[in-house]
C-alpha positions as a printed Julia matrix, in Angstrom:
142×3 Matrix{Float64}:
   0.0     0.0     0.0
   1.52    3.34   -1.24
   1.35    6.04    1.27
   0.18    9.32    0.66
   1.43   12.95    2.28
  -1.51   14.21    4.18
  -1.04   17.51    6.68
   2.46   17.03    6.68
   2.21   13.28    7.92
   2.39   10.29    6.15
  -1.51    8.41    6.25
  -2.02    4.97    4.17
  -5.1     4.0     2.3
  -6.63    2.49    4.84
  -6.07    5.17    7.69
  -7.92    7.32    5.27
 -10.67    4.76    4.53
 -11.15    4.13    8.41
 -10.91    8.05    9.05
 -13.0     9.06    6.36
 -16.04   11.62    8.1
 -18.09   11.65    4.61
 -18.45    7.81    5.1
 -19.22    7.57    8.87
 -22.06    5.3     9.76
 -20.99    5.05   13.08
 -23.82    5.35   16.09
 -25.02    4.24   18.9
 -28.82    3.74   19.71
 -29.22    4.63   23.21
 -26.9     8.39   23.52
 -24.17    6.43   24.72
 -20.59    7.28   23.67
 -19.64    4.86   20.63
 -16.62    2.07   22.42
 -13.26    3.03   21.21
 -11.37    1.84   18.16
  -7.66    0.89   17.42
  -6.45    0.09   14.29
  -3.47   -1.25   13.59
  -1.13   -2.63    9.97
   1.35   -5.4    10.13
   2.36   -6.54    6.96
   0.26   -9.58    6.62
  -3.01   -8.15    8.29
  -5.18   -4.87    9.82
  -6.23   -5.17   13.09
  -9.21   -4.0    14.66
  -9.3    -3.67   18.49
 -13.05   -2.4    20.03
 -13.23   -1.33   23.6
 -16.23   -2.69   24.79
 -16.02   -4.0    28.72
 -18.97   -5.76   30.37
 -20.1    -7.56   26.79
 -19.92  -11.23   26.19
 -19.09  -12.28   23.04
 -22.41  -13.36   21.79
 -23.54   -9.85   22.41
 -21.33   -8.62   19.05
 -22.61   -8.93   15.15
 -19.87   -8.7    12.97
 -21.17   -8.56    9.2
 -19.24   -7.8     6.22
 -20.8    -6.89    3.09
 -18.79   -6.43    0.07
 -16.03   -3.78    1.47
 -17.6    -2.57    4.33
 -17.28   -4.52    7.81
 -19.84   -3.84   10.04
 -19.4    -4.45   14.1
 -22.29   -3.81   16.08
 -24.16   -4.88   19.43
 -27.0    -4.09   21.59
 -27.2    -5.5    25.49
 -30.44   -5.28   27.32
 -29.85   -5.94   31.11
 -32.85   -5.59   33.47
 -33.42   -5.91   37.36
 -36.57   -7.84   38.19
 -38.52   -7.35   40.94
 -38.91   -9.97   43.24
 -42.27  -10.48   45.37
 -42.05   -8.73   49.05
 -39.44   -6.0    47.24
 -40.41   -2.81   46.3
 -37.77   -0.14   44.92
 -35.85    2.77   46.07
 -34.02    2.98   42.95
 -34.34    1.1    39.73
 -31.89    1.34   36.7
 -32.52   -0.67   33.4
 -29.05   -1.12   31.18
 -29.7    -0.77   26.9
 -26.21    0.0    25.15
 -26.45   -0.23   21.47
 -24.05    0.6    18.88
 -22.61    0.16   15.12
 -19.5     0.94   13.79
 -19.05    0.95    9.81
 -15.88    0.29    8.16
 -14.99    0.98    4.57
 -12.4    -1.85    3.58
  -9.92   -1.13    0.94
  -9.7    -3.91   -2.22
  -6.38   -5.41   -0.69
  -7.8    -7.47    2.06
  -9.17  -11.06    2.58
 -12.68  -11.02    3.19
 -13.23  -14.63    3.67
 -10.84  -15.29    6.55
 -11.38  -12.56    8.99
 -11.48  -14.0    12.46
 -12.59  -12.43   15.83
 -12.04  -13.04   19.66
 -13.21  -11.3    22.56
 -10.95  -11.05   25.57
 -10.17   -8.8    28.78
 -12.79   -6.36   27.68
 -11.15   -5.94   23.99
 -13.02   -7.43   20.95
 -10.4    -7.75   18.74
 -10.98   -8.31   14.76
  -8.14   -9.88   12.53
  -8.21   -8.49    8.98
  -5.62  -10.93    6.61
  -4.05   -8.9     3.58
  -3.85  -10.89    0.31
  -0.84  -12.87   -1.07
  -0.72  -10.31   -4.24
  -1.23   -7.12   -1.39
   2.13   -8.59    1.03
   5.05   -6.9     0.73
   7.89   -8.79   -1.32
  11.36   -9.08   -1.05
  13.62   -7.66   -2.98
  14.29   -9.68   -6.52
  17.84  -10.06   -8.01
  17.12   -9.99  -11.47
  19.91  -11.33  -13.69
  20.9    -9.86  -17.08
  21.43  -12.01  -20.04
């Protein structure tokens, strides 16, 4: 991936597809503030790290349709009321949120993986063979 000067700093494709405010679908639901995001290149993948603490895994919907990967969740939590109890103070718990993002051509589509640990939901985005960097080639004259 060719990098490209932007504001006097060097930005790659994808930090401009991720960062890109005409194509943010990003929101949450309930007026809560939308978890966190970390992105990060090695040169066989992207990685995608969400902040989201308190979820369980099956509370995430990760969806990717053609380019655009799509993490999202929504957690209902309520307090019952058991007989004899009456309340001083009841709280129900709704977070909802979606966060949209714009893949560029380069990546593998069909084996992104994710895990959820320690409060991190963290999405593995493999590069293709033809998008790796190569080595240098000796090329010998004839």
């Amino acid at each position: 991936m060719l990098p490209t000067r932007f504001a006097n700093q060097e930005v790659s494709l994808f930090d401009r597809l991720f960062n890109n405010d005409m194509f943010n679908r990003d929101f949450s639901e309930t007026n809560t503030t939308l978890p966190s995001v970390n992105i990060k290149e090695t040169e066989d993948k992207f990685g995608v790290e969400v902040a989201v603490p308190g979820f369980n895994k099956k509370d995430f919907n990760i969806e990717l349709n053609n380019n655009e990967l799509t993490i999202s969740s929504e957690k209902k939590e309520k307090n019952e009321q058991k007989d004899g109890e009456r309340y001083t103070r009841r709280e129900f718990s709704y977070q909802s949120f979606r966060r949209t993002f714009t893949l560029p051509n380069t990546v593998d589509g069909e084996k992104i993986s994710a895990q959820y640990k320690d409060g991190v939901l963290h999405v593995d985005i493999p590069k293709r063979e033809e998008a790796k960097p190569k080595p240098p080639k000796q090329i010998a004259i004839k």
